[in-house]
C-alpha positions as CSV (number, residue, x, y, z in Angstrom):
1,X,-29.7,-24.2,13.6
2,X,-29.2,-27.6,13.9
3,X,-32.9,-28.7,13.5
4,X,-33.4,-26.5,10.7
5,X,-30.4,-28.2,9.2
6,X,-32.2,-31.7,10.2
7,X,-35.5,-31.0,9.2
8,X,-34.1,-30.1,5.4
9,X,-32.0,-33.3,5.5
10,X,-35.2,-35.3,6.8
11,X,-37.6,-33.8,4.2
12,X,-39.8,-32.2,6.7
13,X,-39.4,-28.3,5.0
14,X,-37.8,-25.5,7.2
15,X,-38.4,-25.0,11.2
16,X,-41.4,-23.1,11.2
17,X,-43.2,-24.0,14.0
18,X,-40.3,-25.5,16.0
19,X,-39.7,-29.2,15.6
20,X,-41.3,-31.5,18.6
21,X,-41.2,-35.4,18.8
22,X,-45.4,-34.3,20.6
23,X,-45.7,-32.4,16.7
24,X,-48.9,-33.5,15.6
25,X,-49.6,-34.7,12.0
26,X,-45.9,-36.3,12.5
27,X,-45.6,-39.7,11.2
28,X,-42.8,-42.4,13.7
29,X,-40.5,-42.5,10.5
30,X,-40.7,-38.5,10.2
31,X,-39.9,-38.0,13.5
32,X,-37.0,-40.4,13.4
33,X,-35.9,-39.3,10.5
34,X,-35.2,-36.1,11.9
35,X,-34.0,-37.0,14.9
36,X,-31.2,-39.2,13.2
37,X,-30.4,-36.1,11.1
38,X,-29.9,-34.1,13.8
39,X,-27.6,-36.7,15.4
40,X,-25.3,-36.6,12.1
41,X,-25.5,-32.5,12.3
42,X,-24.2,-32.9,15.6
43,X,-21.6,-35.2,14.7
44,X,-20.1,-33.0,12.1
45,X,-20.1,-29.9,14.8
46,X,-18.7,-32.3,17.4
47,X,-15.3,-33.4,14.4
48,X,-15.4,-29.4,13.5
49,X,-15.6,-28.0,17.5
50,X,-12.4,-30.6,18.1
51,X,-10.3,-29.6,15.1
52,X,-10.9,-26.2,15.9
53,X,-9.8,-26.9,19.7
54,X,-6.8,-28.7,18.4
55,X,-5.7,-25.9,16.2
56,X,-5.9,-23.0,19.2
57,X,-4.6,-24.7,21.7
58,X,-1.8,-25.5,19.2
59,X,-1.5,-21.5,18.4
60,X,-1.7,-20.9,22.2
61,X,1.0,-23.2,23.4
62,X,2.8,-21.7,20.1
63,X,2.8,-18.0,21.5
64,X,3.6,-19.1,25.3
65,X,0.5,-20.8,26.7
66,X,1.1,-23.3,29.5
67,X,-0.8,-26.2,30.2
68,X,-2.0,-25.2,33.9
69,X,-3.5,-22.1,31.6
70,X,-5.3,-24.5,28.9
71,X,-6.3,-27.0,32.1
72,X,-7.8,-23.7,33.9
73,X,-9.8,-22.7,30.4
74,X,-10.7,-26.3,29.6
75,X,-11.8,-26.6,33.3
76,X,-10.1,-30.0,33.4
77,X,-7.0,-31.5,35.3
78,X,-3.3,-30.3,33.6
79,X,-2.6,-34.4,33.5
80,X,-5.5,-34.5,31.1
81,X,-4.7,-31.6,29.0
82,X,-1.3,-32.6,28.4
83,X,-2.1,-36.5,27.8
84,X,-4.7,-35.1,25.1
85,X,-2.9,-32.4,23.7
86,X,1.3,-33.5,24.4
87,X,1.7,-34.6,20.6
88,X,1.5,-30.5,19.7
89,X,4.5,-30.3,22.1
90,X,6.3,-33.2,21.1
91,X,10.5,-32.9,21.8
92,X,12.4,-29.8,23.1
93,X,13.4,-28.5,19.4
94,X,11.6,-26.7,16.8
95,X,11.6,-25.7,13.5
96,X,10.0,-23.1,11.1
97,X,7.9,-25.2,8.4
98,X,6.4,-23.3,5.8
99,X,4.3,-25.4,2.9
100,X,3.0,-24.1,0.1
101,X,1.8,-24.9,-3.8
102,X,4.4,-25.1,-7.1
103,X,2.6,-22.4,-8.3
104,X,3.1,-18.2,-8.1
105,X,0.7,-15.6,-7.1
106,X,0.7,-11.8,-7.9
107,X,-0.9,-9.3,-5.3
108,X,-0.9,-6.0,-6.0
109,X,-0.6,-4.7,-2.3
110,X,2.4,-6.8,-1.2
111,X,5.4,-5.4,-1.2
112,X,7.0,-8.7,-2.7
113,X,4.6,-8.2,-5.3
114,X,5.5,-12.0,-6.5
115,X,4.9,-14.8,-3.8
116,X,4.7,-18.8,-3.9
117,X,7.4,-20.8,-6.3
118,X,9.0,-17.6,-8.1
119,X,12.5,-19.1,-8.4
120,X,15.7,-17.3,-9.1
121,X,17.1,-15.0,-6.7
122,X,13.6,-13.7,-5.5
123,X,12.7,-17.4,-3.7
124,X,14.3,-16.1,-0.5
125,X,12.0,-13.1,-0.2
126,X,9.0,-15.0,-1.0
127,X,9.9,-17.6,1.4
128,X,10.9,-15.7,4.5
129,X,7.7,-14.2,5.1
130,X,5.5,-12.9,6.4
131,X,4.5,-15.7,8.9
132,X,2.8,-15.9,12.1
133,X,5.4,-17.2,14.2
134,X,5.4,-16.9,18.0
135,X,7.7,-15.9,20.1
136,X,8.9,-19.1,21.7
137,X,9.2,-20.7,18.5
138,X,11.1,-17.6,17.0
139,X,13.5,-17.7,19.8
140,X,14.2,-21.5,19.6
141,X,13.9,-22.5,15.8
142,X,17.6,-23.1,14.7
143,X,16.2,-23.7,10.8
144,X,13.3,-22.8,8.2
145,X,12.1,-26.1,6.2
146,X,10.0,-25.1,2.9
147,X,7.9,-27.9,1.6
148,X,6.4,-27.7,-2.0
149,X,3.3,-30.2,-2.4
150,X,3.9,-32.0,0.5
151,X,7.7,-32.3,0.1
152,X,10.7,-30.5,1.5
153,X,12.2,-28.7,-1.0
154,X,14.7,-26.3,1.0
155,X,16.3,-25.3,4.2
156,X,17.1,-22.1,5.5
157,X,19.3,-21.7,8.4
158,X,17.8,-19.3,10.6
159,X,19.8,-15.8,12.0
160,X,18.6,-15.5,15.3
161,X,18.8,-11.5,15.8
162,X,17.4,-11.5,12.1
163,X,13.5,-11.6,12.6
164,X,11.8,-8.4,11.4
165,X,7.9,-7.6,12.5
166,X,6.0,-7.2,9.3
167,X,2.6,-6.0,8.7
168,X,1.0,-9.4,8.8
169,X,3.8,-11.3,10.8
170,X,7.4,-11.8,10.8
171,X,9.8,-12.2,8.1
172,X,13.4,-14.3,8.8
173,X,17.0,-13.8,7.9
174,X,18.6,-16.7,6.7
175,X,22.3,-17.2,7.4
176,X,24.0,-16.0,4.4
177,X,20.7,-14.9,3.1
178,X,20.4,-18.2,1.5
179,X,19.2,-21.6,1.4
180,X,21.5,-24.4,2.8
181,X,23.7,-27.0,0.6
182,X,23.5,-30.3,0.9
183,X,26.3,-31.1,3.1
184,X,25.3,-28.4,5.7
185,X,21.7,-30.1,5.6
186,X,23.6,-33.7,6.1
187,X,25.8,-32.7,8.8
188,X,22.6,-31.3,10.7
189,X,20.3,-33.8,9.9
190,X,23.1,-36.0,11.2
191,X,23.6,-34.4,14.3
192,X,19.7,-34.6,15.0
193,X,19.1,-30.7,14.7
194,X,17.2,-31.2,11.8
195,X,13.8,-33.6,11.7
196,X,13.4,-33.5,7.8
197,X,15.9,-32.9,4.5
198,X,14.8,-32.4,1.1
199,X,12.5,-35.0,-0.5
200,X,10.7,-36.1,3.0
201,X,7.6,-36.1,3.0
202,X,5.5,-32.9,4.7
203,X,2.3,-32.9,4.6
204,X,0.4,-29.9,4.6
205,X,-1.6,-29.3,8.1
206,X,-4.7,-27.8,9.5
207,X,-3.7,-23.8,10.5
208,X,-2.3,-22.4,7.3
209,X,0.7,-22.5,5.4
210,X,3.3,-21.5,8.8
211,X,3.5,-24.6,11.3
212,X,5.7,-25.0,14.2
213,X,7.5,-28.4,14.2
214,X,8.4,-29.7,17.6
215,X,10.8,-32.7,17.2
């Protein structure tokens, strides 16, 4: 795949016979040119093969993977998995983090019918699921932060006998079923239970629109 991909990018036509540096009627600049090509199709597997590895060890450690398990997949020492991986498990608290657009969707199927920035008494439903939350993080998070365009908008306080299973995931109960008031987001924030309060910035992340914040 790649040298079909190199071939087109060198101007050489598709793979057919396979390409050889030996190919005869091959000119030196045709054959580098491929050859160079292939290096930058391998470079852009090599960035994609990483972020990929970044986001499923991230998932795994999420839903109780260990890092003697990732060193025995990755077939390299635990020191060195947790030296190149440690920043997904940064601190010993977590919270929920759920960004998202300013905008609303409609899907027929869903049983909340209305999902995204829908406002009004429906913006807990939309925002308390259905995520893919694991269970270590849904057993630790002590609050739900909603970001909207890469800014936190609100914060839920989460019940911790209030998670449902859901079709695609798991929906949470907020104390009080709703969102938390500015002095009950200063006093944690204060205390250091909370990493972010409204208008922080919050980047969206690779994995979707659910992350697991470790502070």
């Amino acid at each position: 795949m790649a040298w079909a991909f190199a071939r087109r990018a060198a101007g050489l036509g598709p793979d057919d016979p396979p390409f050889s540096v030996y190919d005869e009627g091959l000119s030196d600049d045709q054959i580098k040119a491929a050859r160079l090509a292939r290096v930058a199709v391998y470079k852009h597997l090599e960035r994609l093969v990483g972020s990929s590895v970044r986001l499923d060890v991230g998932q795994a450690l999420e839903h109780g993977a260990n890092w003697s398990e990732l060193a025995e997949t990755l077939e390299v020492s635990r020191q060195a998995v947790a030296k190149r991986f440690g920043d997904l498990r940064r601190g010993e608290n977590v919270a929920v983090v759920i960004s998202r657009r300013d905008r609303v969707r409609e899907y027929p199927d869903d049983t909340r019918v209305r999902v995204g920035e829908v406002g009004g008494p429906e913006q807990y439903d939309s925002d308390r699921g259905e995520w893919l939350i694991g269970k270590k993080v849904r057993a630790e998070a002590k609050y739900a932060i909603v970001a909207v365009d890469g800014i936190v908008r609100r914060i839920y306080e989460l019940d911790p006998a209030g998670w449902h299973e859901a079709e695609n995931g798991w929906e949470f109960t907020a104390v009080g079923g709703r969102e938390l008031d500015d002095l009950a987001i200063a006093t944690a924030y204060t205390a250091g239970e909370l990493p972010l309060q409204p208008g922080d910035d919050c980047p969206t992340r690779a994995g979707g629109a659910y992350r697991p914040h470790w502070f």
